[in-house]
C-alpha positions, 0 to 999 in steps of 0.5 A, a space after each residue: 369333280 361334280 358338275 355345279 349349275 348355279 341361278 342368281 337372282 332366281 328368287 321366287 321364279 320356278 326352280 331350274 332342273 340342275 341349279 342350285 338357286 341364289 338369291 338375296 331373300 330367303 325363299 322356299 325356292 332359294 337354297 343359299 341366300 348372298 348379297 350380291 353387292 358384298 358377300 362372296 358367292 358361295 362356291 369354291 373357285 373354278 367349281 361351277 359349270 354354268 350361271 344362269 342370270 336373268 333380270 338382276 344383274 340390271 339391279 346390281 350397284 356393285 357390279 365389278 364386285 359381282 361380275 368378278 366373283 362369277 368369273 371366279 367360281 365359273 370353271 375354265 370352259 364353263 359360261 354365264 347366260 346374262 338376260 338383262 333389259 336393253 338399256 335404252 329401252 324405255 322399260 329398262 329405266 325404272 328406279 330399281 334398276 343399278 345398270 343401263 345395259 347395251 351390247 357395248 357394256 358386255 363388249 367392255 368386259 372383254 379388252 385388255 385394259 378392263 382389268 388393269 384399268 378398272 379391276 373387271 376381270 376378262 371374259 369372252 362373248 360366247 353369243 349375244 342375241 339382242 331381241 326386238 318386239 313387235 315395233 321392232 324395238 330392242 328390248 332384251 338382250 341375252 348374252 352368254 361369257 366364258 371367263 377368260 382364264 
């Protein structure tokens, strides 16, 4: 099978070597265009190796919708890398933003009851790195997931 590395939410940013990017404008640098709050991402189920996301699943109202269409193109095995700004961060409470994220909203998509209760499919912390600036303020956090198959 090949080996499919997926972005979302990449848009203008430089392409990633090896990533086919997705996005919801069409751009020169996106190669399928989803709207992520509705469409299923196009790729087959268990097909892709890894996702790379950075600062848009804050900007993402449906997220249930979302997060469960990335665990069913991400393969057995393979991973999601969220960047997201820390929710309580001053920076992160901008209009745009749909999600204020902290390390207990990843926490969240790995209990039991995420599924039967609210319809989140499982996933597994690989890693979660919450960073601080200078102040020593969390600002950002990057969390990796492996779908809990």
């Amino acid at each position: 099978m090949k080996i499919i590395n997926v972005e979302l939410g990449g848009g203008e940013n430089p392409r990633r070597e090896g990533f086919v990017n997705v996005d919801l404008v069409k751009h020169d640098k996106v190669d399928k265009i989803c709207d992520f709050e509705v469409d299923k991402l196009p790729f087959a189920n268990g097909s892709v190796s890894a996702i790379f996301c950075s600062h848009c699943l804050e900007h993402i109202e449906n997220v249930q919708h979302f997060l469960n269409e990335c665990h069913r193109i991400t393969k057995k095995g393979g991973h999601v890398k969220f960047i997201v700004p820390y929710g309580l961060w001053e920076g992160a409470c901008k209009p745009v933003h749909r999600q204020c994220i902290t390390a207990s909203y990843f926490d969240f998509l790995r209990k039991e009851n995420s599924l039967r209760i609210y319809g989140f499919k499982r996933w597994e912390i690989v890693s979660l790195d919450e960073k601080r600036n200078k102040d020593g303020e969390k600002y950002e956090i990057s969390c990796v997931l492996t779908p809990r198959k």
